[in-house]
KOLFIKE-357094 format. One record per residue (C-alpha): residue in three letters; x, y, z. Coordinates in steps of 0.1 Angstrom, whole numbers, plus 2048, in hexadecimal, padded with zeros to 3 digits. Layout:
N
res,X,Y,Z
ALA,X,Y,Z
...
This chain:
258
res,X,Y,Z
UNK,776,938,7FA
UNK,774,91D,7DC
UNK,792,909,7F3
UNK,77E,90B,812
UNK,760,8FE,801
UNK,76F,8E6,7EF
UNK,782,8DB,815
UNK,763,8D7,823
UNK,753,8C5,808
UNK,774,8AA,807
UNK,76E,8AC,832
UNK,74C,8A7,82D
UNK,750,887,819
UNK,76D,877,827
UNK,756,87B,84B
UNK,739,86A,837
UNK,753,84B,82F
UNK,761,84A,84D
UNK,73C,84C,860
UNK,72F,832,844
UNK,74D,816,84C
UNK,749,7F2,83D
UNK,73C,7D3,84D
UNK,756,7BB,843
UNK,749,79D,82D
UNK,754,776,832
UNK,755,766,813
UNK,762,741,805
UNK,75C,745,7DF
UNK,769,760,7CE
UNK,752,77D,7C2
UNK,741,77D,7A0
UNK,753,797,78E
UNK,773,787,77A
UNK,795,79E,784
UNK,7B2,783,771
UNK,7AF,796,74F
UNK,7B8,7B9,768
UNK,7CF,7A4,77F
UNK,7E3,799,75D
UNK,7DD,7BD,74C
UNK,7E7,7CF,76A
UNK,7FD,7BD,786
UNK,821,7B1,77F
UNK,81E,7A0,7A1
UNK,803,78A,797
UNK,813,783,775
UNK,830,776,787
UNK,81F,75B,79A
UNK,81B,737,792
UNK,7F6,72A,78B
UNK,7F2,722,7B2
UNK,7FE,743,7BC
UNK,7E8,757,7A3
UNK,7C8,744,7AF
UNK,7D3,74B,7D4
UNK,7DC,775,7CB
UNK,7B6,76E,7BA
UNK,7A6,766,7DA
UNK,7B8,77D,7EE
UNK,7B0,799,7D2
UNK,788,78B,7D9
UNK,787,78E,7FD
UNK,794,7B0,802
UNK,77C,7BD,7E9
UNK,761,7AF,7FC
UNK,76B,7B9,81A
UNK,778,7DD,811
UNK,762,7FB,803
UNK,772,80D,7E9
UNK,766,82E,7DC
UNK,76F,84D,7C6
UNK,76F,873,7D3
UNK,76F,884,7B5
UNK,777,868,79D
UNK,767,847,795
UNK,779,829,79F
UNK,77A,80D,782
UNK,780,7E8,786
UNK,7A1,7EC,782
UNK,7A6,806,79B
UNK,796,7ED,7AE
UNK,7AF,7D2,7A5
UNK,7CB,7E7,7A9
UNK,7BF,7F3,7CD
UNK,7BA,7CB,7D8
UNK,7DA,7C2,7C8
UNK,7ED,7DC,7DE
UNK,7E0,7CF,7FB
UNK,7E4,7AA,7F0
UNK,80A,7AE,7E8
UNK,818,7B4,809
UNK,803,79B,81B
UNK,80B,781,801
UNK,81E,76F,816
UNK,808,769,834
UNK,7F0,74E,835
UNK,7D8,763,848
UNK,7D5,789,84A
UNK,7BC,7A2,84B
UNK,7BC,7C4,849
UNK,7A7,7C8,86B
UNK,7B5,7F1,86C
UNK,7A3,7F8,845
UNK,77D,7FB,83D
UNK,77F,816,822
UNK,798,81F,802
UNK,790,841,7F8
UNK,799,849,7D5
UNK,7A2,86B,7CA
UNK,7A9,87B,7A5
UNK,7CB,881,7B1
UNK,7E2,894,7CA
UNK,7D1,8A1,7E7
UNK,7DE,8B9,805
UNK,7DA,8B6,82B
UNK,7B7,8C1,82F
UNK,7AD,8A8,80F
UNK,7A8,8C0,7F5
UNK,7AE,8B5,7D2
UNK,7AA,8D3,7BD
UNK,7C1,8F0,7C2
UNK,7E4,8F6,7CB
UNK,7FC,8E6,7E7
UNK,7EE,8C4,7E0
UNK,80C,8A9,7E3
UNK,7FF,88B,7F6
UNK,7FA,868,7E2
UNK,7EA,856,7FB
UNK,7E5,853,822
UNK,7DD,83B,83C
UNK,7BE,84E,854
UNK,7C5,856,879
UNK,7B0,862,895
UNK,788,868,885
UNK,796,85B,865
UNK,7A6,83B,871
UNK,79B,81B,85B
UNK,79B,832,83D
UNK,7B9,832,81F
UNK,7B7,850,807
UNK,7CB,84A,7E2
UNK,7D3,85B,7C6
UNK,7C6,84A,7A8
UNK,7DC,85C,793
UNK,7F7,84B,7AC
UNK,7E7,82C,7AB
UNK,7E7,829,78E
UNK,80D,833,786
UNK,81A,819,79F
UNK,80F,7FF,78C
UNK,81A,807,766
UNK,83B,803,75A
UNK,84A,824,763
UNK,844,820,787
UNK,867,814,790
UNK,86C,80D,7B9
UNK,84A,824,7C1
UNK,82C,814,7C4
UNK,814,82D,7DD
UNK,7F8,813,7E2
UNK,80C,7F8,7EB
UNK,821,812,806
UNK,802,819,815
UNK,7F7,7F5,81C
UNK,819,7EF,82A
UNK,815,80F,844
UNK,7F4,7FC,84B
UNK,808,7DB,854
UNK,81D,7F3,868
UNK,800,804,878
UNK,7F1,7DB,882
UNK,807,7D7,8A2
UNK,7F7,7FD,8AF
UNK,819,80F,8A4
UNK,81F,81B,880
UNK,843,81C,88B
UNK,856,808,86F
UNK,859,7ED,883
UNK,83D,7D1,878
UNK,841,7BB,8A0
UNK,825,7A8,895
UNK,838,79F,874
UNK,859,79D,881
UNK,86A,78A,89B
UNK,877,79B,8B7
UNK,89C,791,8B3
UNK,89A,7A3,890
UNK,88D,7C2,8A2
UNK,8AD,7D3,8A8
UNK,8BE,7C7,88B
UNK,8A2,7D8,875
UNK,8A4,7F8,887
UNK,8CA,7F7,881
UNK,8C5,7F0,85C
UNK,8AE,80B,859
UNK,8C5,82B,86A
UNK,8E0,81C,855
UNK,8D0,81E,836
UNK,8C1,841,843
UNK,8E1,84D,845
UNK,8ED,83F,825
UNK,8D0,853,80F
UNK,8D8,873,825
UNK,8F9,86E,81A
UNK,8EF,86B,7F7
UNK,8FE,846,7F5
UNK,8E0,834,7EF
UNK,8C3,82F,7D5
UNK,8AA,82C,7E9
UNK,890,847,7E9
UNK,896,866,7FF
UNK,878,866,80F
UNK,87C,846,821
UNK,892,85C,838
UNK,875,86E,844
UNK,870,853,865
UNK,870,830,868
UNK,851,82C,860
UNK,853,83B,83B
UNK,878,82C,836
UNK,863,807,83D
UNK,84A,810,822
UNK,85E,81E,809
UNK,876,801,80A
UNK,85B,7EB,808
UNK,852,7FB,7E8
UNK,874,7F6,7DA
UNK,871,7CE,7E5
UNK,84F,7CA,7D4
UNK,857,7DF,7B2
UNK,87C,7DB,7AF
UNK,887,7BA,7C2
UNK,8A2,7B0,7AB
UNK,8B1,7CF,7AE
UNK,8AC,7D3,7D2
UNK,8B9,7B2,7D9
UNK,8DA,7BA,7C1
UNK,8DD,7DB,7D3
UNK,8D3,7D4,7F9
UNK,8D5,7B2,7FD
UNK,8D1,7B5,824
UNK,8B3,7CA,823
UNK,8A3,7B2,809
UNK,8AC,795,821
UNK,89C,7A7,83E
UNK,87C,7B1,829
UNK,87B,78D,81B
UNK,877,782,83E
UNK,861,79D,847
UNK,848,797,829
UNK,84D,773,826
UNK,856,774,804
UNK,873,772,7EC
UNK,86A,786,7D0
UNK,88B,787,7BF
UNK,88F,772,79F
UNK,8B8,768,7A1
């Protein structure tokens, strides 16, 4: 009986975020509250950047706090939650003059690990985050707990916030398929899908370091890799240097130091 409550309670309030929505915000300036001592506590990515590139990652930071609500479900969500939520949408997108995440109006932060129905209290809870569908489309759910892990120094290649903002760039073109069209140029279409079964069958094989989950579709693969590009791309550059190549491209970035 205490699960069912409790699964109606989480229902209850995810229906109330989804029902509430956000009115996205224009802004020019960027918003009173101060994030560069987070940014520099927290964000490796931000760290790396030159002074242009950390004022630009500040402004992108700005606007998608202002445009996004975030809220806690059984936790309160700090300013760096905060920080660490913007920066995982910032990261993939750095590399695009112009983007919005038009298919987001709510972050929903949770304690930790939840299950299918959104309970986080009880047993059988292993999800880390999720992009909404159907009633619950617009609407990301995280783990703080998760969030939180991907960006200290024992995440290695796993960073969940920052795979779920990259099944949202997936999800932009009406297909959360692993193929980004609106981010990749049709010629590299099939290329991309032959990379990916490859590499599919590489890891099934158990000849490859790259997560085992990303075998799960194409759609996971493309997020999981992305992970390892943003956390680890030295290493995956070293170890998959056409797959970095192709995410370079992809992502418009080089993140790779040599």
């Amino acid at each position: 009986m205490t699960y069912v409550i409790l699964g109606l309670v989480g229902f209850a309030l995810i229906a109330y975020f989804f029902l509430k929505g956000s009115k996205p915000k224009n802004i020019d300036a960027a918003i009173s509250v101060d994030y560069k001592l987070l940014l520099n506590t927290h964000i490796q990515f931000y760290k790396d950047l030159d002074d242009a590139g950390k004022l630009l990652f500040e402004q992108k930071v700005n606007v998608f706090l202002a445009n996004i609500t975030i809220e806690g479900v059984g936790t309160a969500v700090e300013d760096a939650d905060r920080v660490m939520i913007a920066s995982s949408a910032v990261i993939p997108i750095f590399g695009f003059k112009d983007w919005e995440y038009r298919n987001l109006t709510n972050v929903i932060l949770y304690p930790d690990t939840f299950d299918g129905e959104f309970q986080f209290e009880g047993e059988n809870r292993s999800i880390l985050g999720m992009v909404g569908t159907g009633y619950m489309n617009g609407q990301m759910i995280l783990s703080r707990a998760a969030l939180i892990k991907g960006f200290s120094k024992s995440a290695g290649k796993e960073n969940t916030a920052i795979h779920e903002f990259v099944h949202l760039l997936d999800k932009s073109d009406g297909a959360t398929d692993g193929v980004p069209e609106n981010l990749l140029a049709h010629e590299y279409v099939l290329p991309w899908l032959k990379m990916i079964h490859q590499e599919i069958h590489k890891i099934e094989a158990g000849r490859s370091d790259i997560n085992p989950y990303a075998v799960t579709n194409e759609a996971e693969f493309f997020a999981v890799v992305a992970e390892y590009f943003f956390q680890k791309p030295d290493e995956l550059k070293h170890k998959h240097p056409e797959l970095y190549e192709m995410l370079s491209t992809i992502f418009m970035q080089d993140r790779a130091k040599d």
